[in-house]
Structure formats: structure tokens, C-alpha cells
N, C-alpha and C positions, 0 to 999 in steps of 0.2 A: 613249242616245238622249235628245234635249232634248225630245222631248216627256212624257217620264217614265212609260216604258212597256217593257215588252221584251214582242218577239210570237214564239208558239211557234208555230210553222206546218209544218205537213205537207208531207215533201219531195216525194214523187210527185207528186204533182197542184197543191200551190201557196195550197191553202185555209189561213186563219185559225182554229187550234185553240183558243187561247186568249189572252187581253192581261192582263197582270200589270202592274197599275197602283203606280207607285211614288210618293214623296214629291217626290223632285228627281232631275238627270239621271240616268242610268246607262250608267257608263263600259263595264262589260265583263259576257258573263253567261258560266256552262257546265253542261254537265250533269253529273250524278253519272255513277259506270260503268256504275249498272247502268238508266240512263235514270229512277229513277223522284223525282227534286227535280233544282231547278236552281239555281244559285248565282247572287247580282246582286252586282257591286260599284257601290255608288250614292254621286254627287255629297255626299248627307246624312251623311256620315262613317261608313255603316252596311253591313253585310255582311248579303244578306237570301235565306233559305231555304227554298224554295217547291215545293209539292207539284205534282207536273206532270200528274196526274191530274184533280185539284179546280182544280189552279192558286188554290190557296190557299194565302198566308204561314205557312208553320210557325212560323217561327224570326223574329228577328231580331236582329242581333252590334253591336254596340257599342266601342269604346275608341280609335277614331283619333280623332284632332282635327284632321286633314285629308279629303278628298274620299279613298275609296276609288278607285282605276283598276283593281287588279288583285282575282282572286280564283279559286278553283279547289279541286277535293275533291281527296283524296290518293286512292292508287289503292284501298284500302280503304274509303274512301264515310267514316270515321268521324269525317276530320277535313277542316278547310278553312285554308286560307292565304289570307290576302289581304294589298294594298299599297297604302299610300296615298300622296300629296304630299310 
């Protein structure tokens, strides 16, 4: 999203859970399997790991030298893949 945000929203009813503010855009997010982090791939070169409870940053991944677009946990939760430009 180019406003540099991903929002977790509640599917039944439609309300705003929480907004995870990011540095620059973000291409794509997902959840772990077992719902409890969510994965952002961001515009800022960065892979970033977020408790979806607090919705607070755990984590954050580093080592492309392009925009991330992709990202996603293994079916395990222990690992992540991401893709850049």
C-alpha cells in the first residue's frame, strides 16, 4: 500500500483491528499458519515480522538491495521466503 500501512481487519463484521505502520510502501503481507505474526514485504528493501496480537514489529530482515514484492512463511512458521526486483 503507498500509504505505508497494512490493516488487519476483522472479517465478519468489517472493523479496523489494527494498522502496522511501515517505513515506505508495501508490496504484499501474509499470515503465519498458525495466525499469530504476519509477514510484510516492503518497498525499503526490508522483510518485516509482526505480532498480530500487539501488532508490534518483532523482527525485521534485511539483505536485498531491491524493493521486496514477495514474502510468505513456510508451512512450518519457522522460516520465510521473500522476493525482490
Amino acid at each position: 500500500s503507498s500509504d505505508k500501512t497494512t490493516r488487519l481487519w476483522n472479517a465478519t463484521d468489517g472493523t479496523l483491528i489494527k494498522t502496522l505502520r511501515h517505513e515506505d510502501w508495501v508490496h504484499n503481507c501474509a499470515f503465519s499458519f498458525d495466525d499469530k505474526l504476519i509477514v510484510t514485504a516492503c518497498h525499503d528493501n526490508t522483510v518485516r515480522i509482526w505480532d498480530t496480537q500487539r501488532g508490534q514489529l518483532k523482527r525485521t530482515l534485511g539483505g536485498h538491495t531491491e524493493a521486496v514484492r514477495y514474502s510468505c512463511f513456510s508451512a512450518d512458521g519457522h522460516r520465510v521466503i521473500s522476493a525482490s526486483d
